[in-house]
N, C-alpha and C positions, 0 to 999 in steps of 0.2 A: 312422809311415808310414801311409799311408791307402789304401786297397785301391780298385782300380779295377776293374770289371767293366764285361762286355757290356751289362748294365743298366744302367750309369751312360752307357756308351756312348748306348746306344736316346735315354736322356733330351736326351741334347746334340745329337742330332739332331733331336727333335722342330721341327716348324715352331713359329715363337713371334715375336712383336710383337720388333721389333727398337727401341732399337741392342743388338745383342749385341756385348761388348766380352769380349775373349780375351784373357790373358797368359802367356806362358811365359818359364820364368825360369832358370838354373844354381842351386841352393844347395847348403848345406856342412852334413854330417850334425852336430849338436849348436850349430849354429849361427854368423855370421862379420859384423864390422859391415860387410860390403860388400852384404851380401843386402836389406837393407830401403832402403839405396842405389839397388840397380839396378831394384827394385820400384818405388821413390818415380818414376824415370826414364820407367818403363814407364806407369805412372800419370798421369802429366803429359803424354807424348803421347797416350793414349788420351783423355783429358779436353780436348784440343786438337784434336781428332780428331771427338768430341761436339760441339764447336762450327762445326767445319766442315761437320757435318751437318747441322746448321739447330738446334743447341738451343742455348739462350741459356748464357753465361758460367755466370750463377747455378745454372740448371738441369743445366748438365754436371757442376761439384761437387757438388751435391744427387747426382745421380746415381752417383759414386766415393765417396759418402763411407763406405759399409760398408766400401769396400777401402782408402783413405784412414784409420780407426780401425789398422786393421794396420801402417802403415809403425812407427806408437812403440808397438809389442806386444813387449816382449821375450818373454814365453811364447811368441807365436806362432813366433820367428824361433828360440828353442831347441831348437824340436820340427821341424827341416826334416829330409827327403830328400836326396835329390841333387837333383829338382828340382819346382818350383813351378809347379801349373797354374790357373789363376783364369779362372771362368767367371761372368758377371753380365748380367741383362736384367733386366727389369720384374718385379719378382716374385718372383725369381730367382739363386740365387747360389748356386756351387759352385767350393769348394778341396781341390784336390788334391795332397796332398808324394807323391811318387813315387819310387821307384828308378831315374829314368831324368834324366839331366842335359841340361837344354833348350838349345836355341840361343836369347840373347833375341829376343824375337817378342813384337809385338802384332797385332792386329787388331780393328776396328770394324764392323760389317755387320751384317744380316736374318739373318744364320747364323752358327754360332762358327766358328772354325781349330780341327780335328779331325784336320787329317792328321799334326801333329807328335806324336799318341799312337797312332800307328797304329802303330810298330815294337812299342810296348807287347802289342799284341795277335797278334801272329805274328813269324812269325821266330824271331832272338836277341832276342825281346821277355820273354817273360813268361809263367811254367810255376811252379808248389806243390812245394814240398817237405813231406811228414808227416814231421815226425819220431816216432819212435815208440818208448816202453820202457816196463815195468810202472811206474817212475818218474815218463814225465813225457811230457806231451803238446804239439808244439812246430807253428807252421804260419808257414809262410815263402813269400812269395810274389819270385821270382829274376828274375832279367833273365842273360846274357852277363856283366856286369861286375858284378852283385850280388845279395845276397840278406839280405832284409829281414824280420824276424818279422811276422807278424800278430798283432792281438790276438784271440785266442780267448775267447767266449762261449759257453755253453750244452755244454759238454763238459766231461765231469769232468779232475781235474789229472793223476789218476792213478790205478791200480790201485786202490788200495787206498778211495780216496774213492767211486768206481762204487760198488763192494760195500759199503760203509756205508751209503749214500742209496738202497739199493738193497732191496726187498721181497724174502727171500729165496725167498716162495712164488711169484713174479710174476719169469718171465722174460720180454723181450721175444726176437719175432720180426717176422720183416719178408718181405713181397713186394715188388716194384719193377713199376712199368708205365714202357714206355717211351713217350717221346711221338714226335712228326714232328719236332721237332727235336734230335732228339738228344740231348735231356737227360735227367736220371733223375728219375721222379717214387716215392717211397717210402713206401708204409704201413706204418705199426710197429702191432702188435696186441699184446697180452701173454694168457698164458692160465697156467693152473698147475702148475707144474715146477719139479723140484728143482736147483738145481744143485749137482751131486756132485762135479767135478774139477775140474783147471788151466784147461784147454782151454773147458769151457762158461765161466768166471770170465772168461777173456780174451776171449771170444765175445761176453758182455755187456760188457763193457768196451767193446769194438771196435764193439758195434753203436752206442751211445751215442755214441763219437764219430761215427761217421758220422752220426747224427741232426744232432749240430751242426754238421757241415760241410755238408750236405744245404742247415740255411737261408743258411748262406753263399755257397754255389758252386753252388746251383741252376739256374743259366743259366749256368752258363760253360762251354768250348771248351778254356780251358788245361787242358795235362796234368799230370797229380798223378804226383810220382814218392813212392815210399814208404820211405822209412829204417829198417829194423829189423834187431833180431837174426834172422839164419835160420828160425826155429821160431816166431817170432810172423809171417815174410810171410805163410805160407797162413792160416793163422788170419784177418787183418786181410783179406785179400782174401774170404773166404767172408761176410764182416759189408759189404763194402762197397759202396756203389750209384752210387758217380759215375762216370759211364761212360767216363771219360777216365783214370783211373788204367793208369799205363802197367805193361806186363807185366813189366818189367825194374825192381829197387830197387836200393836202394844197400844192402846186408849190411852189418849190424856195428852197433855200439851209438853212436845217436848221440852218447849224452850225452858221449863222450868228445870229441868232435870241437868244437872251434871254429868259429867261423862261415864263416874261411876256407876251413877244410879240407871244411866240410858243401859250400860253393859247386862247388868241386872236383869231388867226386866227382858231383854233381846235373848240374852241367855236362856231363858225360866223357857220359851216359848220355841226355839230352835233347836236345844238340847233331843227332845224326846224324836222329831226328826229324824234328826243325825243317827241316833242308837236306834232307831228301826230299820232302816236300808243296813247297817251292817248286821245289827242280829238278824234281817231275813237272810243275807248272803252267806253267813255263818251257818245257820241253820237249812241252808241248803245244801250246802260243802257237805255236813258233817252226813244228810241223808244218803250224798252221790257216793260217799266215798264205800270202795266194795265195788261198784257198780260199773269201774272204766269210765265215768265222769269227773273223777274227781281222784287228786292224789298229794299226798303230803311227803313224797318221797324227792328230794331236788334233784336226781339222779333223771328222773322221768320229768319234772317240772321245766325243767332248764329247756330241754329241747322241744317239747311241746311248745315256750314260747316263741321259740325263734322260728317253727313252724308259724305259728298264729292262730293255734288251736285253745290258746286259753282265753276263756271270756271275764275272768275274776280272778286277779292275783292277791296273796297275802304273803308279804311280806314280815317280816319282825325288822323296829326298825331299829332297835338296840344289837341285832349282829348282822355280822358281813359272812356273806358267803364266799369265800377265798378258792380259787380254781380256774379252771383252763377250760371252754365247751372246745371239741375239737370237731369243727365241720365238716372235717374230710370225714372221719370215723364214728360221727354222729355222734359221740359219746362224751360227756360231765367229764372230770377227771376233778376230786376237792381234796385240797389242802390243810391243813391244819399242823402247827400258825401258817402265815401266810409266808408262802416262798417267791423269791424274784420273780418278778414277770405275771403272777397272778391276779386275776382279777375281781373285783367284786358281783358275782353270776345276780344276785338277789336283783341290783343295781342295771345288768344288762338284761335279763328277764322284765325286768319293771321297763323299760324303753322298750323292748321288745312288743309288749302286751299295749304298751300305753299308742305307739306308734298307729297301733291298729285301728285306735278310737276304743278301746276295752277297759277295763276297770281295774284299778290298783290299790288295795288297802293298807296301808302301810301301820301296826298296830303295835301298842305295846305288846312286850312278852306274855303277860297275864290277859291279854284280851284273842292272842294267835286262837284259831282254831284249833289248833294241836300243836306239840313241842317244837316239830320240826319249822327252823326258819326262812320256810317257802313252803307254801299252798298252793292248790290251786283248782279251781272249776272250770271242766273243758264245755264249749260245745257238742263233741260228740266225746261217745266213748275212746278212751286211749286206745283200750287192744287195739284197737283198728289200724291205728297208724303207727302206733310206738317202734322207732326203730327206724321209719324211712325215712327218708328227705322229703323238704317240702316241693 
């Protein structure tokens, strides 16, 4: 499984020389002959799709053929997720197996498709489990329906390896500075100390891991829940700096626990979480709207994003909003079905808002704030600006 952050996020947004060609896909954990099937499928329109765009026959297989090497990979197809996301421009090329099982989707445009990874990122998307014992050091990145190991780097295996690799006269400590976005930035310093008991032994231990998890999760937003015996939480929590580590763990020894039963309890304890940040945002929309804060109309949503006046988008992620924003005339124009040339607004709204550093909920239909599938909560009132440029 391959780990997705908010920095891989940033990247797929950047502006960049198009065609950008997006694929999403379903696969099968350890692999299935139907997966390099529906890729091959996916690939073949996308490449038919390049020639509609004005690139020649020759030059659109030129263009697929890194992801074209993939269809006859069986390494590639043994090592899947639940699901496949394929990102490629100019230059450019990025794969992700994920824990999250895709509807198939392609897309070709100036911009990738980024809103089918957006449950990834809130919600029942996507929250860290530590596992944690003198034994053994475990990091799982979960979803609602799964939970998947990561591979760890840079962090000892276990107790006993710290204190080996470790200068007895030379302990580390650490300060953290916070920054403006709420991440943890961490200096580790060492100076000369003995350590004498359990407790300093497990202290260094704990700080080391966090070192390594520091260069891994240094921009991220997901919550870390933390799995240990009783008597190593506070310990692990006095060593740690990622500022999202949640105040509630899961007790008890992980190594006992199989993958299902870790999912379980991670679940029971990050779920309530998750459904408060969105019914507060909910519940906020629903007070603004009436008021010039808030509006469920995509005719007024669409342009307020690409101003950068929205601080909370909702999305529906079961439709597309099919349509034209035309920036000369400042005006929406929406289609139904979808006509040549249009594009998905819900999809350039969500890069719009997300680009800013803002908030995007991508929900099912029964959880939207209202029917319409685009929301949205401004900073200021709309009357104010509706209608001009930014």
């Amino acid at each position: 499984m391959d780990l997705f952050t908010r920095a891989d996020l940033r990247t797929l947004l950047e502006e960049r020389q198009g065609p950008c060609v997006s694929l999403y896909q379903p696969t099968h954990r350890g692999g299935s002959e139907a997966d390099p099937i529906v890729f091959r499928k996916l690939l073949t329109a996308a490449q038919d799709a390049l020639v509609e765009h004005g690139k020649r026959s020759s030059e659109a297989r030129e263009f697929v053929e890194p992801l074209q090497r993939l269809v006859d990979d069986p390494i590639f197809w043994r090592n899947q997720c639940d699901g496949l996301a394929v990102f490629l421009a100019p230059d450019f090329l990025r794969i992700y197996r994920l824990p999250w099982s895709f509807a198939e989707e392609w897309r070709v445009g100036d911009s990738f498709l980024i809103s089918p990874l957006l449950p990834l990122l809130h919600s029942d998307g996507r929250y860290y489990v530590l596992a944690l014992s003198q034994n053994s050091v475990r990091l799982y990145q979960g979803t609602r329906f799964t939970l998947s190991p990561i591979d760890l780097k840079g962090v000892p295996k276990n107790l006993r390896e710290a204190l080996r690799t470790h200068d007895r006269d030379e302990v580390l400590t650490y300060h953290t500075r916070p920054t403006s976005s709420g991440s943890w930035a961490a200096i580790f310093e060492g100076h000369g100390v003995g350590i004498d008991d359990e407790k300093d032994d497990l202290l260094l231990y704990f700080q080391r891991i966090d070192r390594g998890l520091h260069s891994l999760l240094r921009e991220e937003r997901a919550p870390l829940i933390l799995a240990a015996v009783d008597y190593l939480q506070p310990i692990y929590r006095e060593a740690n700096t990622y500022p999202h580590l949640m105040q509630q763990g899961i007790e008890g020894n992980p190594d006992r626990w199989n993958g299902k039963e870790l999912h379980k309890r991670a679940w029971e304890v990050v779920e309530p979480y998750f459904q408060e940040n969105i019914r507060h945002a909910i519940a906020v929309f629903r007070q603004a709207l009436g008021t010039g804060r808030a509006s469920e109309d995509p005719l007024e949503v669409v342009p307020a994003a690409f101003r950068g006046e929205v601080q909370v988008l909702f999305i529906n992620e079961g439709q597309h909003l099919w349509g034209l924003f035309d920036r000369e005339a400042w005006k929406v124009h929406l289609h139904e079905p979808r006509q040549n040339g249009d594009r998905d607004l819900s999809n350039d709204a969500a890069i719009e808002t997300l680009r800013r550093g803002h908030t995007v909920y991508s929900l099912s239909n029964q959880d939207m704030p209202s029917r319409s599938p685009l929301a949205a909560l401004y900073h200021l009132p709309l009357a104010k600006h509706f209608g001009k440029r930014p």
